[in-house]
N, C-alpha and C positions, 0 to 999 in steps of 0.2 A: 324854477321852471317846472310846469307840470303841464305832463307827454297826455294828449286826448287821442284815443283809437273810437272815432263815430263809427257804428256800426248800423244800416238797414236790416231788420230782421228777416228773414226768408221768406219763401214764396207761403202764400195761401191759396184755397179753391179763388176765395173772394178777388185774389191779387188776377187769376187769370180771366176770373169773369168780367172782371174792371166793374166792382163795386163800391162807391165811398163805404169805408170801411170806420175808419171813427174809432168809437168808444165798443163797436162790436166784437168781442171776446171769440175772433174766430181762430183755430189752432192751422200751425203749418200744417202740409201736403205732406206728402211724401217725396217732392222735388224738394223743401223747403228745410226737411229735416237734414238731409244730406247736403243741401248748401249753408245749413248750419254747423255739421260735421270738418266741411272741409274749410270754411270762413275757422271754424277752433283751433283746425292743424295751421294752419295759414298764421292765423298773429302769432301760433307759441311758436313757431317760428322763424319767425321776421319783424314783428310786434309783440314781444312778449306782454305782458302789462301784471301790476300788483296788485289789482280789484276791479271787478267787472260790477258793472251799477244796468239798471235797465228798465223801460217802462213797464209798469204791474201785469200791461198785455199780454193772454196768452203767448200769444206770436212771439213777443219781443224776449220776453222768461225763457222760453225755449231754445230760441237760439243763444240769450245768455249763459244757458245752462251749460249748453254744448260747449262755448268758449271757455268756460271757467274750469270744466270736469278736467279739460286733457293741460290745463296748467296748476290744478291742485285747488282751486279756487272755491268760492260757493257768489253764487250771482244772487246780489242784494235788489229789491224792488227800488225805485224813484219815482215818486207821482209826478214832478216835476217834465220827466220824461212822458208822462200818458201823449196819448195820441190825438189829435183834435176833437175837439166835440163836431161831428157835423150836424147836427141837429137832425132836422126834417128830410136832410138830405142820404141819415145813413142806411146803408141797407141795398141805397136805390142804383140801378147802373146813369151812366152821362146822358143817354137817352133820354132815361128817363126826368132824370131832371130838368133837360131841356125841355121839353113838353111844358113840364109844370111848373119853372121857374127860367121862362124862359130869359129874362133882361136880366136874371139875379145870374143864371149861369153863363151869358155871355161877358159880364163883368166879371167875375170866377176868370174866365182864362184871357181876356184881354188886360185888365187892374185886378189884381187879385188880393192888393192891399187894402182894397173900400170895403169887402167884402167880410160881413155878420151874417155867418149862417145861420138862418129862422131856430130858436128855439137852441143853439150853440154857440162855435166859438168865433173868433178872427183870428188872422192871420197876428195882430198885434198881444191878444192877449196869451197868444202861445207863445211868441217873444219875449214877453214878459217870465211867466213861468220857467221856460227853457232857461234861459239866460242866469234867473235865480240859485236852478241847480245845476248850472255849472261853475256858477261861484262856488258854492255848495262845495262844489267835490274835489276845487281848484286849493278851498280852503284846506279842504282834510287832508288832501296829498299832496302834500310841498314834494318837489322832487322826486314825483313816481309816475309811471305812466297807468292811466284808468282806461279802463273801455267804456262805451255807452254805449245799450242796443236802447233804437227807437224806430221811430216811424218814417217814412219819405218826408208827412209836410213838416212835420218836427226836425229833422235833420236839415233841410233847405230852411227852414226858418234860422236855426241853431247857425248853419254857415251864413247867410247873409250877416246875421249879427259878426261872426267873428270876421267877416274881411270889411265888414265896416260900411255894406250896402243895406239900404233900404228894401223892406219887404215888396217894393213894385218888381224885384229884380230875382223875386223868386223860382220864377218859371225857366229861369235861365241856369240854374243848379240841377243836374239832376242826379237822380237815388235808386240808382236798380237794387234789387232782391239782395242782401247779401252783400250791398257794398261797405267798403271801407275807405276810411276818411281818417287822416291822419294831423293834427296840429297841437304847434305848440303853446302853450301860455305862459308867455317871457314874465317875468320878477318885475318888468313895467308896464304891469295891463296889458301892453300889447301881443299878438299871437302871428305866428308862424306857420305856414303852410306847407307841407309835407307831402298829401297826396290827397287825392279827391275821387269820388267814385270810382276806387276800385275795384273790376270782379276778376281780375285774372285768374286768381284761385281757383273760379269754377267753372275756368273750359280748359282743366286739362283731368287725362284720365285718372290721375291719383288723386287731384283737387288736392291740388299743392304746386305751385310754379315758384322755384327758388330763385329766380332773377325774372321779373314781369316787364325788364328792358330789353330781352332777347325777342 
């Protein structure tokens, strides 16, 4: 069995302006840096882990960093982890896409599985990649627990695959700043569910909550 800690990376400018974000190389805030901080104290713990892996993304490296420093670690890149390609859409906020693609962006949030972004990715072919390295990493670490920092549609991709749903059922996962996701991957392909988005870590004032059932 090998213990997965998903992890959302921290806040960005980008994250509060609500911009498709993508393949753009934007760095955390300074709300993002400290809910990186206290996401670090948070798994060493209550989730320790033996290697932390993370998209090449500024954003995603950063908060890996943070996680690994305060348990002795060094946080390795994973392309497999990058973050969607949005094509034509990155940069832009929902407005704007709606304007300019408007039948492509209503598909986007009602089917989100039809959905090839101009000049990027889909929702499937991030499944694909995702899925590859976390065999990857299920391979390397027989009986250890790994972290993985990534993106929101990467992470809600990554979970649909492990509970065994279809990308139509994406929009029903969701992935704040800074969450943590916890499962297992049993010795028979199948995986076990532990915990699901969460931030309790970061609303208390030490950004550290030792029982998140109280």
């Amino acid at each position: 069995m090998t213990r997965i800690v998903l992890i959302r990376h921290g806040q960005t400018a980008w994250n509060r302006e609500v911009r498709f974000r993508g393949r753009a190389d934007v760095e955390l805030d300074e709300t993002g840096l400290r809910q990186a901080e206290a996401t670090g104290r948070y798994l060493a713990a209550r989730w320790p882990v033996t290697a932390v892996y993370a998209s090449p993304m500024c954003r995603a490296m950063q908060t890996a960093e943070a996680i690994a420093r305060i348990q002795g670690l060094t946080a390795r890149p994973l392309e497999g982890l990058l973050d969607i390609d949005f094509g034509e859409w990155q940069g832009l906020s929902p407005n704007e896409v709606a304007q300019r693609y408007p039948n492509l962006y209503r598909a986007w949030l009602e089917a989100p599985h039809t959905v090839h972004f101009p000049g990027g990715e889909s929702l499937d072919v991030v499944r694909k990649r995702v899925v590859a390295a976390l065999d990857e990493v299920i391979a390397r670490h027989p009986e250890q627990s790994v972290a993985l920092v990534s993106h929101t549609v990467v992470n809600r991709v990554l979970l649909c695959a492990v509970l065994g749903l279809g990308n139509e059922h994406f929009w029903r996962l969701r992935q704040e700043t800074c969450a943590v996701n916890v499962f297992d991957a049993e010795d028979d392909g199948t995986f076990t569910i532990a915990l699901l988005n969460d931030t309790c870590h970061l609303h208390t004032p030490s950004g550290y909550l030792p029982d998140c059932s109280a």
